[in-house]
DRENDO-789964 format. One line per field, with one value per residue (C-alpha): residue number from 1; residue in three letters; x, y, z. Coordinates in Angstrom, 2 decimals. Layout:
REM DRENDO-789964
pos = [NUM  ...]
code = [ala  ...]
px = [X  ...]
py = [Y  ...]
pz = [Z  ...]
***
This chain:
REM DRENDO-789964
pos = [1  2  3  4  5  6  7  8  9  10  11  12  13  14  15  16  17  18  19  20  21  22  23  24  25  26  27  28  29  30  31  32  33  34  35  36  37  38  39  40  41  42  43  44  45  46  47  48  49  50  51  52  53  54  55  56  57  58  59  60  61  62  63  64  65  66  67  68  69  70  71  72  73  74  75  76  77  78  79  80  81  82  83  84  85  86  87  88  89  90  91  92  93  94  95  96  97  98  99  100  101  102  103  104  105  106  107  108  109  110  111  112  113  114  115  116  117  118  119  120  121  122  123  124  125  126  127  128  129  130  131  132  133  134  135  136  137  138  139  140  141  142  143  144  145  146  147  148  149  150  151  152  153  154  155  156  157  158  159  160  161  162  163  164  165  166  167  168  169  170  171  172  173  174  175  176  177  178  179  180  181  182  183  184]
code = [unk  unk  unk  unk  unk  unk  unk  unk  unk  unk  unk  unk  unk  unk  unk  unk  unk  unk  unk  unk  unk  unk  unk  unk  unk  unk  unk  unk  unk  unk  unk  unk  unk  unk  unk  unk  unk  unk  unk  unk  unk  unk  unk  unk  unk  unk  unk  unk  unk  unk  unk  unk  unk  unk  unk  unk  unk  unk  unk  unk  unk  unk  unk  unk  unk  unk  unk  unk  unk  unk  unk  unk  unk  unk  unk  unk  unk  unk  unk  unk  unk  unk  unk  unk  unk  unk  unk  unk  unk  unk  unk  unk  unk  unk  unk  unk  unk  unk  unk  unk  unk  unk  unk  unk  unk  unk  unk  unk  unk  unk  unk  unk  unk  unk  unk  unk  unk  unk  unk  unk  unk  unk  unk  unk  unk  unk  unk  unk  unk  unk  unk  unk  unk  unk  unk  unk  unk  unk  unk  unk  unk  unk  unk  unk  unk  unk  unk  unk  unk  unk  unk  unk  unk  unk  unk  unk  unk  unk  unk  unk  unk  unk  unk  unk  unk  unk  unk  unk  unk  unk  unk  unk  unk  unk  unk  unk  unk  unk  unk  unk  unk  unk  unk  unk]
px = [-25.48  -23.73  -20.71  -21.05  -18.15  -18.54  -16.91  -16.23  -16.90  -13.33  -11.22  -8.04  -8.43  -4.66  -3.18  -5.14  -4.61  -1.48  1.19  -2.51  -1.18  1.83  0.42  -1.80  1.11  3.00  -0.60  -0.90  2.57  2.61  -0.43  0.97  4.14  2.39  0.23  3.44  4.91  1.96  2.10  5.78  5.10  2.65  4.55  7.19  4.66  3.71  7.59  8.17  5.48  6.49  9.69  8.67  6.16  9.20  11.24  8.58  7.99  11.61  12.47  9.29  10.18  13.70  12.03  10.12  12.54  15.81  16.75  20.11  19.02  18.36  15.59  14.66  15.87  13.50  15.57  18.23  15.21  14.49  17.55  18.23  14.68  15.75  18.94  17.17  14.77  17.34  19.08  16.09  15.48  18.79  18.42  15.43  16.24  12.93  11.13  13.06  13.46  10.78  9.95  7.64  7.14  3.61  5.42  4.35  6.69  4.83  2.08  -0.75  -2.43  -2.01  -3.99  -1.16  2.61  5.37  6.17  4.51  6.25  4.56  5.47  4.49  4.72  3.14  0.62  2.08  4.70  1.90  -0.17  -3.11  -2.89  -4.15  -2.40  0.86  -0.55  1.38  -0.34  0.49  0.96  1.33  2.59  2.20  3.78  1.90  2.91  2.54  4.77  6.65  7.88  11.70  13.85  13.71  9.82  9.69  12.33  9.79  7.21  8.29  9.95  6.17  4.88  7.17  7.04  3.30  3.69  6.14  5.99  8.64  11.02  14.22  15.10  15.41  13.60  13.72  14.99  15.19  18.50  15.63  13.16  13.78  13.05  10.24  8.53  5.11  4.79  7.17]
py = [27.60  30.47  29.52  31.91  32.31  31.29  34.24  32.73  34.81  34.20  34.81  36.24  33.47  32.18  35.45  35.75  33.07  32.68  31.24  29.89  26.05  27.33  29.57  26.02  23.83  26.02  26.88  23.28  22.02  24.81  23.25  19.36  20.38  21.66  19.29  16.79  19.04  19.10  15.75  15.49  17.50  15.24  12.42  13.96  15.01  11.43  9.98  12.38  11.24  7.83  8.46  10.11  7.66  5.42  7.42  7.77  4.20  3.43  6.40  4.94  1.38  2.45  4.50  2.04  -0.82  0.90  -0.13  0.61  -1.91  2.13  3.07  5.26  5.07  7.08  10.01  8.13  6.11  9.97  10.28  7.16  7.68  11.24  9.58  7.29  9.64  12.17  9.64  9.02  12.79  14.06  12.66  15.29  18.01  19.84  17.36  18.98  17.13  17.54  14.42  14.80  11.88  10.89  10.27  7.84  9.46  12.64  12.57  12.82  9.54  8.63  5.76  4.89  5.75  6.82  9.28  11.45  14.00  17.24  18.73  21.26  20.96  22.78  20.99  22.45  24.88  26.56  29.26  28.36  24.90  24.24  27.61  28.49  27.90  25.32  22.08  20.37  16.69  14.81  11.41  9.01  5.71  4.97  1.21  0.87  0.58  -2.54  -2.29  -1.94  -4.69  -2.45  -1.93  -5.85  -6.33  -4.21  -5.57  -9.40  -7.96  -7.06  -10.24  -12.02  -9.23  -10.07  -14.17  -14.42  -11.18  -8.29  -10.12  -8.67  -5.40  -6.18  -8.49  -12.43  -15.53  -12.88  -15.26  -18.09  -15.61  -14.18  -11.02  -12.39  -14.46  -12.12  -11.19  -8.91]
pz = [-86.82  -85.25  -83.04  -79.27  -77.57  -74.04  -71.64  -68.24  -65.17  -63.81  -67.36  -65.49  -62.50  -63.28  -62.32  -59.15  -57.21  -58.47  -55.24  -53.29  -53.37  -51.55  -49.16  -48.38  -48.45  -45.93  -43.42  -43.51  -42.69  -39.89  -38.68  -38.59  -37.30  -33.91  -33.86  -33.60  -30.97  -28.86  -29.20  -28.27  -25.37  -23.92  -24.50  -22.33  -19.88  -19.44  -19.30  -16.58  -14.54  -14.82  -13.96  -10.62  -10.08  -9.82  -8.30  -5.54  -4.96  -4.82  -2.33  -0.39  -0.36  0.91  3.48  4.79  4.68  6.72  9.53  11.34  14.55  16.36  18.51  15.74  12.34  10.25  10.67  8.81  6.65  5.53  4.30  2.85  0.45  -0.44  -1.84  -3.99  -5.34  -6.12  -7.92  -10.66  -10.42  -11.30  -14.76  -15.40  -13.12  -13.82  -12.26  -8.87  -5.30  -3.46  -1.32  1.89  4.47  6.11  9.02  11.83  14.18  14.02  16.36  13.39  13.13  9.07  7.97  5.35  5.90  2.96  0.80  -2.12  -4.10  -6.17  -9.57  -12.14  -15.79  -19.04  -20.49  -24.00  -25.44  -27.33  -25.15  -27.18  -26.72  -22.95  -21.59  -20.41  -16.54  -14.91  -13.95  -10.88  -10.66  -7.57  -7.22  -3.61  -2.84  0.80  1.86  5.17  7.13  8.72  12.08  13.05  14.70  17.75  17.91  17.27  20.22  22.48  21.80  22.51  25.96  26.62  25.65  28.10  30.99  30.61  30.86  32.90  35.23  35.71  37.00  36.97  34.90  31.26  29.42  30.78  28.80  26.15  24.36  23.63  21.39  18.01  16.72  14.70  17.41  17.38  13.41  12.87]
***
């Protein structure tokens, strides 16, 4: 029997892909390494909003909580929340200071009261990864709000100018009454 030589199709195929498993290696890393940064990025997308979901809520609860015994302290309550949000949002200062109010004292009739705040952020650092458009976020901390020592005061001076009459000017036997005597 005759021994054939087999000839294979391919006989030089060492010298021409010669470097492929590198050229793989490296299109593959390149690939995992954005996929960890997109990754990263949304993690820090989420962290943010957390943190000005907090920051919210605190700068609302302090809002609605002041109270400098004034006929009207949400001028100074306004103040007070923009402190405490500025002090979460000064630790990421992308996240900026933007706090708005829905403000009883305003004349528009809100069905909840307290403060929201609006941001933008990249979804990714890749432009072909969800864009380069900025999305915006908004976060809203609406509590309702409780009414002032000064709004409670008036409104137990009614309560006993309607019992008793107006006698006087003032509000009658007002040393025997709390502040607290109608739910406040």
């Amino acid at each position: 029997m005759k021994k054939t030589r087999r000839t294979f199709l391919f006989r030089n195929q060492h010298k021409t892909s010669k470097g492929q498993s590198t050229v793989e290696f490296l299109s593959t890393l390149m690939f995992l390494i954005g996929f960890l940064f997109v990754f990263v990025k949304l993690a820090i997308n989420y962290t943010n909003g957390y943190l000005l979901h907090w920051a919210t809520y605190s700068a609302s609860r302090a809002y609605l909580t002041f109270d400098d015994n004034t006929l009207n302290p949400l001028v100074k309550a306004k103040d007070h929340a923009r402190d405490v949000f500025n002090s979460y949002t000064k630790l990421v200062p992308s996240l900026g200071n933007d706090l708005k109010f829905n403000d009883p004292d305003t004349g528009k009739n809100f069905i909840y009261v307290g403060a929201f705040a609006e941001f933008k952020q990249t979804f990714s650092i890749f432009a072909f990864v969800g864009g380069q458009d900025p999305l915006a976020f908004r976060t809203e901390s609406f509590l309702g709000k409780e009414p002032h020592r000064q709004e409670c005061l008036e409104r137990i001076c009614d309560q006993f100018k309607q019992q008793l009459g107006n006698i006087g000017a003032g509000c009658p036997a007002l040393e025997n009454a709390t502040y607290f005597d109608d739910g406040c």
